[in-house]
C-alpha positions in Angstrom: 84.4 99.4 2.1 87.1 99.2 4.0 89.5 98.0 1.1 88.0 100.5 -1.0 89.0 103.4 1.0 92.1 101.9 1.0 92.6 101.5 -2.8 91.5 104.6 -3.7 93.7 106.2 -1.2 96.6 104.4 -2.6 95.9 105.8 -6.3 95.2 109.1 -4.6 98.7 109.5 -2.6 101.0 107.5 -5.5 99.7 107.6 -8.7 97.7 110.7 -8.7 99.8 113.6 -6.5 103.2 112.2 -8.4 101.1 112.5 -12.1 100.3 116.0 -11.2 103.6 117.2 -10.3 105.2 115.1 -13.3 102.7 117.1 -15.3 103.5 120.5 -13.9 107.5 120.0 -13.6 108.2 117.9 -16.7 111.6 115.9 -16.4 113.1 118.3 -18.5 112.2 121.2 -16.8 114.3 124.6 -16.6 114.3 127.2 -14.0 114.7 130.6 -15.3 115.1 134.1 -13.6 114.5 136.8 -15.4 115.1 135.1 -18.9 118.0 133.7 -17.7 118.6 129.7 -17.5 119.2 128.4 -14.2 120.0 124.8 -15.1 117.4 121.6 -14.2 114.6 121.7 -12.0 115.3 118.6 -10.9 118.5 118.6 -9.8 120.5 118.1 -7.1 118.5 116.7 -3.6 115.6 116.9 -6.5 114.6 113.8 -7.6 112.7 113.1 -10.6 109.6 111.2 -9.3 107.3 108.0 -11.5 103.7 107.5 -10.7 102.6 103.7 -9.3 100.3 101.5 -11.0 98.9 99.0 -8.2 100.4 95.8 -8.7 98.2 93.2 -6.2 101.6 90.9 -6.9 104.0 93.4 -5.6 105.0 92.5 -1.3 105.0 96.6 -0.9 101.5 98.3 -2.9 99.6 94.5 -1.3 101.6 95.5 1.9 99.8 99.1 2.0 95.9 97.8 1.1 96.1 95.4 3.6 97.4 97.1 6.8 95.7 100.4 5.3 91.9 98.4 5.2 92.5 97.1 8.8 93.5 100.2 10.4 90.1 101.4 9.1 88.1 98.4 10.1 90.0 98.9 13.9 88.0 102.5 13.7 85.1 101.1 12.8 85.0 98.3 15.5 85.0 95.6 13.4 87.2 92.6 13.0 90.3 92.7 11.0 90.6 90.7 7.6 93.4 87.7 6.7 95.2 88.5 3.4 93.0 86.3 1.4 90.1 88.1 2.4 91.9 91.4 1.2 93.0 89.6 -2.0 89.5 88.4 -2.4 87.7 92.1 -2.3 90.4 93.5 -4.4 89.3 91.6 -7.2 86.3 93.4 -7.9 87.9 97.0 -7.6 89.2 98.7 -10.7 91.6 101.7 -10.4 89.9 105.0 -10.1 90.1 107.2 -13.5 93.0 110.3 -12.6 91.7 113.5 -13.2 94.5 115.6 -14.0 94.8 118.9 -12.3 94.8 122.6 -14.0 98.4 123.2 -12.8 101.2 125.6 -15.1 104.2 123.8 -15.7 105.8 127.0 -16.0 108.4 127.5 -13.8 109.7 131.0 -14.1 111.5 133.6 -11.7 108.4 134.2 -9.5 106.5 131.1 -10.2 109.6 129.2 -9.2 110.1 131.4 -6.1 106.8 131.2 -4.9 106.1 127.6 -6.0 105.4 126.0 -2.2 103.0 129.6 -1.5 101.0 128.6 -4.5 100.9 125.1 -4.2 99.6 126.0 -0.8 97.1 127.6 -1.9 96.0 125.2 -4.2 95.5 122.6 -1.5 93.9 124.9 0.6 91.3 126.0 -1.8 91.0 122.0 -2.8 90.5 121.0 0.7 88.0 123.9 1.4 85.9 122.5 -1.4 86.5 118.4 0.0 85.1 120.4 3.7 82.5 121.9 1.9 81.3 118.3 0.0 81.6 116.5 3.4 79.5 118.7 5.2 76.9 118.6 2.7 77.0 114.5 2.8 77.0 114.4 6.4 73.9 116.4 6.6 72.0 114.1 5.1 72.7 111.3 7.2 70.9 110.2 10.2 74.0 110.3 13.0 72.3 108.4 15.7 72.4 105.4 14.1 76.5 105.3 13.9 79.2 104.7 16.1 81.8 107.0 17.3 84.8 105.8 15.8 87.7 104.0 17.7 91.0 106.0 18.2 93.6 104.2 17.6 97.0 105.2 19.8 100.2 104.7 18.3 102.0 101.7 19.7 105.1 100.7 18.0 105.7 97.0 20.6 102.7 95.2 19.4 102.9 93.5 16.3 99.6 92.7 15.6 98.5 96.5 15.2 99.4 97.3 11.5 101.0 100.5 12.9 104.7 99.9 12.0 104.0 97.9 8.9 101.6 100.6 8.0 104.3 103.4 8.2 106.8 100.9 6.7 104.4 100.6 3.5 103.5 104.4 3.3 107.6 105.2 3.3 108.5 102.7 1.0 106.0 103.6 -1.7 107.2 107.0 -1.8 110.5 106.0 -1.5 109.6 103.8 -4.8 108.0 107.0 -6.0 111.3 108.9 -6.0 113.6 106.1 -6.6 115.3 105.9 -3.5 116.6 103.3 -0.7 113.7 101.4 1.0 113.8 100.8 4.7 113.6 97.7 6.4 110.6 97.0 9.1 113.5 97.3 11.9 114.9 100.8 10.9 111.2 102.4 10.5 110.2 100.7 14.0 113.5 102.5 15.5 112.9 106.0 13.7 109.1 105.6 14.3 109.4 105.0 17.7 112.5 107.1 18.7 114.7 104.1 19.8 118.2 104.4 21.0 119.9 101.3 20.5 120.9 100.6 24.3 124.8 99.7 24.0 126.5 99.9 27.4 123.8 101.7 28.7 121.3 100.9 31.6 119.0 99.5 29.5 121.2 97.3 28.4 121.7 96.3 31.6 118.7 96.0 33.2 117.9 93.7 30.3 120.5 91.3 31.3 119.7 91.6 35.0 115.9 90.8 34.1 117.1 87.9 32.1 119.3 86.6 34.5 116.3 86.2 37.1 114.0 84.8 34.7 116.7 81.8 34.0 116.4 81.5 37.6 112.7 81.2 37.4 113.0 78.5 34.8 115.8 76.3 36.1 113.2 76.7 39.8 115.3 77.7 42.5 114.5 78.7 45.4 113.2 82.6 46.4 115.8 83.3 48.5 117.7 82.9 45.8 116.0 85.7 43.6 117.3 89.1 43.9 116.3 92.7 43.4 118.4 94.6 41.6 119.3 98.6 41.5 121.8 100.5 39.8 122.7 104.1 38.4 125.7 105.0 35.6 125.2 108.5 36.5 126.6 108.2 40.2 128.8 106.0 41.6 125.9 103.8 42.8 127.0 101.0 40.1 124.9 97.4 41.8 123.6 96.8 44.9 121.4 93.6 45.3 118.8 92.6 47.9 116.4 89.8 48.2 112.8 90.7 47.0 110.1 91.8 49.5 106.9 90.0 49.8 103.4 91.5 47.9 101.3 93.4 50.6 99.1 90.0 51.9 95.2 91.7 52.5 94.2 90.7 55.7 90.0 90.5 57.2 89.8 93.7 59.4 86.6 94.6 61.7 87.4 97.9 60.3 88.8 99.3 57.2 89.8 103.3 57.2 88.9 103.9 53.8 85.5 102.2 53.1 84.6 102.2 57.1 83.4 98.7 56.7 84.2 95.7 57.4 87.1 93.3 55.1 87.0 89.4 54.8 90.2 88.3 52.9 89.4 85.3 51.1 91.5 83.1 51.1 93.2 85.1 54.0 96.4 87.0 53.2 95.8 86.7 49.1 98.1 89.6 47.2 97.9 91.0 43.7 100.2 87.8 42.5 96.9 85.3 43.2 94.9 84.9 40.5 91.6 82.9 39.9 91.7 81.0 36.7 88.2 80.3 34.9 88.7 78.1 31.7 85.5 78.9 29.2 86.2 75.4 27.3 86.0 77.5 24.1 82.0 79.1 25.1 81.5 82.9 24.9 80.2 82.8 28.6 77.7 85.1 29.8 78.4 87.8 32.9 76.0 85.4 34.7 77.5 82.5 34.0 80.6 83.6 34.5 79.4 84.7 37.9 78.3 81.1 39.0 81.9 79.7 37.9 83.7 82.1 39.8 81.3 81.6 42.8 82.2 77.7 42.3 85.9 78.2 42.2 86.6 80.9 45.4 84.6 80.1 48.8 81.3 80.6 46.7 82.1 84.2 46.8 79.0 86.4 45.1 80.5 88.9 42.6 79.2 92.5 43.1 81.8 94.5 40.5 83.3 93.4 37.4 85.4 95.4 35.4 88.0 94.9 33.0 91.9 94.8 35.2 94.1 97.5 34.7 91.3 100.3 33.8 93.9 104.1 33.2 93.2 107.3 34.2 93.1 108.2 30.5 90.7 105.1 29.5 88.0 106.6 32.5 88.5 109.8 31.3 87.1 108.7 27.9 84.4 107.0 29.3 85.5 103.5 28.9 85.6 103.2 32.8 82.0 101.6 33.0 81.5 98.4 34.8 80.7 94.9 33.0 78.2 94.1 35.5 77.2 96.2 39.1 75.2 94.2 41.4 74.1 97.5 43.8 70.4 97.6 43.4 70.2 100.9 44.7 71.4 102.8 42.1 69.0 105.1 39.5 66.9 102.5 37.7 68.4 102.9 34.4 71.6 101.7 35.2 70.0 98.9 37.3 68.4 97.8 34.0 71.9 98.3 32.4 72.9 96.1 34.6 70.5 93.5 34.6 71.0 93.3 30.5 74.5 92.8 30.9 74.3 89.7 33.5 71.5 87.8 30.4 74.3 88.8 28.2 77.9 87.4 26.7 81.0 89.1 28.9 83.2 89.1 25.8 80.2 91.1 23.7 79.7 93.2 26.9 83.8 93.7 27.1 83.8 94.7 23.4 81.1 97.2 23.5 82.3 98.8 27.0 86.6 98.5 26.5 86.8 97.6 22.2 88.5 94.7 20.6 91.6 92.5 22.3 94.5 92.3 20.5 94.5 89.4 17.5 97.0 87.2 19.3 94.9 87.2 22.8 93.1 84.8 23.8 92.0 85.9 27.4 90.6 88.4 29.5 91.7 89.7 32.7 89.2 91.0 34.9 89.0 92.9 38.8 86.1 91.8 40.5 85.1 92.9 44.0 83.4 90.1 46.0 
């Protein structure tokens, strides 16, 4: 389906929207005001477009189908497809028959002048009557049983997205379209993204103050040799250096003043930096199992929250701030049975349905449990 969409989207935006403005501006086309010849329509910045015919074969209309058909399938929750698998379904489609529009080549005084108000109207009245179709589908289906689809936030630093090569393939096919200069993956992730290339700027160098430490970090010297760094161009604060403080150590209290109840720190004085390290050997463990090993790696410690690390304000707002697993048996007996399902079942499922896919190129999750 997804592919589908994709194709027909393709013929829709690059074959089909060029045909009908070949067909209403013809490349030999005349503007003309009040009987009088004007010159070319397409002229100057005007470019005469061509319609594409998909070419599987060609890097940039392949390009387009496949990032196009996984950008759907992220919306739909479901796992992207390798190129062969896009190549595979493409076989089957044929291109859909173009429909040419009812559209006046003319191009007279007031037609000319009032080209984009009329051509405005024309998508307006054709998307009132797509609305219209729509509605009339979707009232025949039974909602309940579909998912709300997954949003999708524009994030031009993670490869593995489809969002820059996505953009990258939408540009370049137009710029095909209109014969013009294609643009490389590295200019549309700059414009995309708003990127100022950082030349003697502090960027720039907080990029080679960062590296510097993290050569330290590989050769393995010492902490004291480490150093924090801070600097401003816009005063005359240019580099001061200090060593690096400590992470705040939690320590067992009789008394904590935010919970009112006692804390055991275990191991005593832990920070954010310790981690606990549970290798699945490859199984899709469930929230109970995962329990046990966690129990079996730190002081037999029983977990009583799990929740994906890192939750954002914006991600509880949406309602993706829902534990994996709650131990508290006192809460409304729904939720307890929730909960109960969750520990019989596998975390990564569990993660999936509560937080959505991880990235193609991870292979881990990072989890906050409260013990």
């Amino acid at each position: 389906m997804a592919v589908k969409v994709a194709f027909n989207e393709f013929h829709r935006q690059y074959r089909d929207r060029i045909s009908d403005l070949v067909a209403a501006f013809p490349e030999n086309a005349r503007v003309t005001v009040e009987g009088e010849d004007k010159g070319a329509f397409w002229s100057g910045s005007k470019r005469f477009p061509s319609a594409l015919d998909f070419d599987v074969e060609n890097d940039d209309h392949f390009s387009y189908i496949f990032n196009f058909a996984n950008l759907v399938l992220f919306a739909m929750h479901e796992a992207p497809k390798t190129p062969g698998e896009i190549r595979n379904a493409l076989k089957g489609l044929k291109p859909p028959v173009y429909k040419a529009k009812d559209i006046k080549s003319a191009v007279e005084s007031e037609e000319a002048g009032e080209d984009d108000g009329k051509t405005a109207t024309m998508d307006d009245d054709e998307d009132a009557t797509a609305v219209t179709t729509i509605k009339a589908y979707l009232k025949g289906l039974d909602l309940s049983k579909f998912k709300p689809l997954q949003v999708a936030d524009f994030e031009k630093d993670d490869d593995t997205n489809f969002h820059i090569d996505f953009i990258r393939a939408c540009a370049n096919l137009r710029a095909i379209n209109y014969r013009i200069q294609q643009a490389s993956r590295h200019k549309v992730k700059m414009i995309a993204g708003k990127i100022i290339p950082a030349l003697a700027t502090t960027t720039a160098m907080i990029t080679g103050l960062v590296s510097l430490e993290l050569y330290k970090l590989l050769l393995g010297l010492d902490v004291d040799k480490f150093k924090n760094s801070f600097c401003n161009l816009g005063i005359s604060q240019m580099l001061n250096m200090a060593e690096p403080m400590e992470p705040k150590r939690t320590k067992s209290v009789d008394l904590d003043p935010v919970t009112y109840m006692p804390i055991k720190a275990i191991p005593e004085g832990f920070s954010t930096w310790d981690k606990i390290k549970i290798d699945a050997k490859g199984k899709d463990l469930t929230v109970e199992e995962f329990c046990h090993k966690v129990a079996e790696a730190h002081f037999n410690v029983k977990v009583n929250l799990l929740y994906k690390d890192g939750l954002k304000s914006d991600e509880i707002a949406s309602g993706k701030g829902q534990p994996i697993y709650n131990r508290n048996q006192y809460l409304a007996p729904e939720v307890v049975a929730k909960m109960q399902a969750n520990y019989k079942t596998g975390l990564l499922s569990v993660y999936r349905e509560l937080y959505g896919d991880l990235p193609r190129a991870v292979k881990y999750l990072l989890l906050d449990c409260d013990c």
